[in-house]
C-alpha positions in Angstrom: 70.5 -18.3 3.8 68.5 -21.3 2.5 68.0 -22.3 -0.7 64.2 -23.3 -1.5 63.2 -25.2 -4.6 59.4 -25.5 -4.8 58.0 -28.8 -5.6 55.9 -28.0 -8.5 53.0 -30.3 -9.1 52.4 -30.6 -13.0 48.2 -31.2 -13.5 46.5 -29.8 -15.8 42.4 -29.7 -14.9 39.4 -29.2 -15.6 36.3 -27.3 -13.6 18.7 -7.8 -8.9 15.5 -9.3 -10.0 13.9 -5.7 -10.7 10.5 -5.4 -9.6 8.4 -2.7 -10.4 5.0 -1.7 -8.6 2.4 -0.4 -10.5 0.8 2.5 -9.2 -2.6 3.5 -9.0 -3.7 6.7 -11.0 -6.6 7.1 -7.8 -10.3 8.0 -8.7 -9.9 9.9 -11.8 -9.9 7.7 -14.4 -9.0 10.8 -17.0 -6.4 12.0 -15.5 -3.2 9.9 -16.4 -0.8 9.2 -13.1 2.2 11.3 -14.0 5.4 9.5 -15.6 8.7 9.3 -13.4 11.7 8.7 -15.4 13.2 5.1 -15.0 16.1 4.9 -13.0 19.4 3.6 -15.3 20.6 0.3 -14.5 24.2 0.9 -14.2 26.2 -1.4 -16.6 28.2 -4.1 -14.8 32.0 -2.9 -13.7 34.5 -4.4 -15.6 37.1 -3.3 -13.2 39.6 -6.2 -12.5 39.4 -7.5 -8.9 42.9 -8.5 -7.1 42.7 -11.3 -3.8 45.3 -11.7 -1.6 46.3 -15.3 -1.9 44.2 -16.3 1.5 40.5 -14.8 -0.4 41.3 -16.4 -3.8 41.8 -19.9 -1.7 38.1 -19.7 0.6 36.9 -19.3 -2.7 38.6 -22.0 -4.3 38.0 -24.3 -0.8 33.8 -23.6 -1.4 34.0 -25.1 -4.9 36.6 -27.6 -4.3 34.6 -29.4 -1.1 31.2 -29.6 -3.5 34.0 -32.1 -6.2 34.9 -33.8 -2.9 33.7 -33.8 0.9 37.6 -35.0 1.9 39.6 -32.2 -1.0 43.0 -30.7 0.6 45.1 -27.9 -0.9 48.1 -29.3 -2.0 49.6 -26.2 -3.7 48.2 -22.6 -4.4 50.1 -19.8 -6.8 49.2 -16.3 -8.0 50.1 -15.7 -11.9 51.6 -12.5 -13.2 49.7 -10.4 -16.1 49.6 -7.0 -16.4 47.2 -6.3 -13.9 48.7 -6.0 -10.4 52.9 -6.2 -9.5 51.7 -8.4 -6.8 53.5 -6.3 -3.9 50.5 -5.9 -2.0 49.9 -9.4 -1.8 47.3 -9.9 -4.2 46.6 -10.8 -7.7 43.9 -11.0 -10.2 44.1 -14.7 -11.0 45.5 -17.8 -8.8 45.7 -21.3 -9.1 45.0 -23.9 -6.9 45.5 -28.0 -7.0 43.2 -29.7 -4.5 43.5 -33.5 -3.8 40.9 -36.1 -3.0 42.1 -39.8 -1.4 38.6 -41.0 -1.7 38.3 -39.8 -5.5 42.1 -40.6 -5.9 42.0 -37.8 -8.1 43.6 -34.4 -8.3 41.9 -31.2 -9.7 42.6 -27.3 -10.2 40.7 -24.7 -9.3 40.9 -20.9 -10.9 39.9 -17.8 -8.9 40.2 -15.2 -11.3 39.2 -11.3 -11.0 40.9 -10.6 -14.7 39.9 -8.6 -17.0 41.9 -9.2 -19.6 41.3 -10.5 -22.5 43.1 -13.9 -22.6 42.3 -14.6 -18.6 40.3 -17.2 -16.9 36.9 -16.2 -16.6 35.7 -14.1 -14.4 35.3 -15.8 -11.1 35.8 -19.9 -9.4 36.3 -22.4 -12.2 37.5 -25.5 -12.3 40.2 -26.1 -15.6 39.1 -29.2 -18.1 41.1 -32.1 -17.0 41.7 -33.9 -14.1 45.2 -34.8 -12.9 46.3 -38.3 -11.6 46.6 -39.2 -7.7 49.7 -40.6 -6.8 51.8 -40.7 -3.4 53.7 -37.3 -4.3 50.4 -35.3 -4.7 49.0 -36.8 -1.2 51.8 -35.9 0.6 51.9 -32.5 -0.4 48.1 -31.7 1.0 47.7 -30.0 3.8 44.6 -28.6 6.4 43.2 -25.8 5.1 42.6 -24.8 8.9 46.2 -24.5 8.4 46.3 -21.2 6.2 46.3 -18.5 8.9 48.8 -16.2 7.2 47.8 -14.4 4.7 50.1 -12.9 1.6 49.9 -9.3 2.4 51.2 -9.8 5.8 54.0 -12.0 4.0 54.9 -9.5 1.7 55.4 -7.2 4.4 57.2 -9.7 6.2 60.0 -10.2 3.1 60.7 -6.1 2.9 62.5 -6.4 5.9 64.4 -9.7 4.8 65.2 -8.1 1.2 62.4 -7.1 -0.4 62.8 -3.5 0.4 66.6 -3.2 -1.2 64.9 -4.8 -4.6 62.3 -3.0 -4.9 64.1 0.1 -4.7 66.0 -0.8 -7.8 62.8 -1.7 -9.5 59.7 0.1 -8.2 57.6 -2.1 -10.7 59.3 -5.6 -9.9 56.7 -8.3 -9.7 56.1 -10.5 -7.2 54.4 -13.7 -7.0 53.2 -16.7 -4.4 53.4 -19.7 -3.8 51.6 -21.9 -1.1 53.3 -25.3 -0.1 53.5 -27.6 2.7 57.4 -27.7 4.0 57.8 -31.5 4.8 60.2 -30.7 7.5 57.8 -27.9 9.3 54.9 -30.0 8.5 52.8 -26.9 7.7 51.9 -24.5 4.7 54.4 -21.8 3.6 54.2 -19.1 1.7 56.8 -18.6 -1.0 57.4 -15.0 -1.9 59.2 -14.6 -5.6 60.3 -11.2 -6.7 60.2 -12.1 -10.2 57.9 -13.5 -12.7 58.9 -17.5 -12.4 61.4 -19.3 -10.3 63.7 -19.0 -12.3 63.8 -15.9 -13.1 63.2 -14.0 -10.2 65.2 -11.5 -7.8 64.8 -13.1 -5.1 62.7 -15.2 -2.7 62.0 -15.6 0.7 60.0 -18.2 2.7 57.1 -17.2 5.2 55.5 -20.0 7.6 51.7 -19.8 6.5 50.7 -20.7 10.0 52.3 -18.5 12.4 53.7 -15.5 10.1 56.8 -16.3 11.2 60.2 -15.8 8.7 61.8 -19.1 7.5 64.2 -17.8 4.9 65.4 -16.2 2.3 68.0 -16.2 -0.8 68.4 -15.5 -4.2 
């Protein structure tokens, strides 16, 4: 088995109108039109919402194309809060680093369905500061065209190379993602972390983003 150290890139970033009809009360102008209750607006859900890592990054693509018309991916991650394990491929709140050449700029991007109260807001933002461009951070982009794998299919992927034996020991264990370009495939892959960090994890195991197809896996 393979050993995989992600290259982590270090940025820190910014970035039912109601309408009522009136009706008429007809040709009797003493009799008063009778009074139907108003309907309750039901109050906004404040339900989290979890994306698999290939929903939270078309949302993050939509809002990283209107900072620049040439933005790449260069690396995507879920984060870990109490909200989801992660072992059905999604989470409430991922992160994604975008590149432009023609800015020569770096930004991240947050896709967060939290509720909690310390997360991102709720929905696309962009963080506050913008990251510098140098030759690492261009040659970790990659096509977004790319990105046909999604991480619920990689999850699945890892139980038979793993994953299964782990979380059998820990029916709760966490899992996390990681999107980035292996330089040797030349395409996205999907890093899948039983743990909460790198470095402390269970175990990982690498899934080509492209094809779905199993790279690797170790501890």
């Amino acid at each position: 088995m393979k050993f995989y150290r992600l290259s982590f890139i270090v940025s820190v970033l910014s970035l039912v109108i109601l309408t009522a009809g009136c009706s008429s009360t007809g040709n009797k102008p003493n009799e008063a039109a009778p009074v139907t209750p108003a309907a309750s607006t039901p109050p906004p859900s404040k339900e989290p919402a979890a994306y698999t890592g290939q929903e939270a990054f078309n949302r993050m693509m939509g809002l990283a194309l209107k900072w620049a018309v040439d933005a790449q991916p260069a690396r995507l991650e879920s984060l870990v809060n109490t909200e989801s394990t992660g072992q059905n491929g999604k989470s409430t709140v991922w992160r994604g680093f975008f590149v432009s050449p023609s800015r020569r700029s770096v930004t991240t991007i947050i896709c967060s369905g939290s509720r909690t109260p310390d997360a991102p807001p709720f929905g696309v933002s962009t963080e506050a500061n913008a990251g510098a461009y140098n030759a690492d951070a261009a040659n970790l982009a990659f096509l977004p065209l790319l990105v046909k794998t999604d991480t619920d299919k990689a999850f699945e992927m890892t139980l038979q190379h793993g994953g299964d034996a782990i979380l059998k020991k820990d029916a709760q264990q966490p899992v996390i993602y990681v999107l980035l370009k292996d330089r040797k495939l030349n395409v996205p892959v999907w890093y899948v972390i039983y743990g909460t960090s790198e470095k402390d994890r269970k175990g990982i195991a690498v899934v080509n983003a492209t094809t779905g197809a199993f790279v690797s896996a170790g501890k």
